[in-house]
C-alpha positions in Angstrom: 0.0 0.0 0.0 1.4 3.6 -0.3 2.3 6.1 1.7 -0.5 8.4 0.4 -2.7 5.4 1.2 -1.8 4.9 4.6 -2.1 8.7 5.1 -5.5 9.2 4.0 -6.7 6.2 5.8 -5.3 7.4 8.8 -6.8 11.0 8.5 -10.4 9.4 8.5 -9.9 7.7 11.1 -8.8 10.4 13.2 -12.4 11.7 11.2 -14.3 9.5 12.0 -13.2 9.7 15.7 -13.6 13.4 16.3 -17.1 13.1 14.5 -18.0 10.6 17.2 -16.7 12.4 20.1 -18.1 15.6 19.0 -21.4 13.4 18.5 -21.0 11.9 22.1 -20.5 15.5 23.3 -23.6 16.8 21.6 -25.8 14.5 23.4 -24.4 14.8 26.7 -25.2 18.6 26.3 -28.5 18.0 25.7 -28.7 15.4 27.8 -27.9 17.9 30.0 -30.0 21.0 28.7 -33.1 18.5 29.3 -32.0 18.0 33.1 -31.5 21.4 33.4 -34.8 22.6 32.1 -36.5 20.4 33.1 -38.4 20.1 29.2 -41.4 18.2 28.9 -42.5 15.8 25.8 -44.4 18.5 23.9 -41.1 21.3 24.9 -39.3 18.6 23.4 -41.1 17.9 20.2 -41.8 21.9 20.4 -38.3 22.6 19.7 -38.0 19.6 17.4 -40.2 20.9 14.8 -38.6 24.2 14.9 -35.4 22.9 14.2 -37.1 21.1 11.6 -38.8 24.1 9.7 -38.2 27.8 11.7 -41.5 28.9 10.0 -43.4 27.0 11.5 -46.9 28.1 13.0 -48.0 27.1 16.4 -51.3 26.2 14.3 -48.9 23.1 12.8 -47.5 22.0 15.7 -50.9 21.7 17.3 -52.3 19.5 13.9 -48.8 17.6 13.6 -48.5 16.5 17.8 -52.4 16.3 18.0 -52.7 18.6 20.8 -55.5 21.6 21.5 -53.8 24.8 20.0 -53.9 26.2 24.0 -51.5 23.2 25.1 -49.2 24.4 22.6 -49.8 28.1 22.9 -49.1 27.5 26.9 -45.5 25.6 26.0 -44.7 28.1 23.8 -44.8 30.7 26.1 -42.8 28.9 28.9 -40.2 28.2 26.2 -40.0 31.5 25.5 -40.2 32.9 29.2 -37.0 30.5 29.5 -34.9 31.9 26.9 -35.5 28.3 25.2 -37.1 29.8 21.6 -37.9 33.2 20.4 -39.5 34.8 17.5 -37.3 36.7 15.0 -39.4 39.1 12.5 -42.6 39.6 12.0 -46.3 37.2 12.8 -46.2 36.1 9.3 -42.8 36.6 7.7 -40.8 35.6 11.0 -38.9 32.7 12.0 -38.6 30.6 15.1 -35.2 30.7 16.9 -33.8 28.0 19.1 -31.4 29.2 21.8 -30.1 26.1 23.0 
């Protein structure tokens, strides 16, 4: 094998390490967040979907997680009284920001 072989298989493994550890690390701190917080299911699924899409509306998540609109509403507001989520922009052109 060459040297440029060995080289390049040794660089990703030393990849494929640090993506694992940085992976490990990522889910220890939310892991810990969660302790922290103290973030129920719907928080949880909350801040899910606005990773998933920032625009969405809390009309969405309440249709998507089959909840009353008021449950979400409710979460929404404790997310944001945390410092968890926050709205950037306008009611309708805006985007949902996660802090965390």
């Amino acid at each position: 094998m060459s040297l440029f072989c060995l080289n390049f298989n040794q660089e990703n493994q030393e990849s494929n390490q640090e993506s694992q550890e940085s992976n490990q690390e990522s889910q220890e701190t939310n892991q810990e967040i969660n302790q922290k917080m103290n973030l129920n299911s719907t928080q949880k699924a909350i801040i899910a979907m606005i990773r998933d899409n920032e625009k969405v509306t809390q009309n969405v998540m309440s249709v998507q997680l089959g909840l009353s609109s008021s449950t979400i509403k409710k979460n929404v507001n404790i997310l944001r009284e945390n410092g968890i989520i926050f709205r950037k922009g306008s009611t309708k052109a805006g985007k949902w920001i996660v802090n965390i």
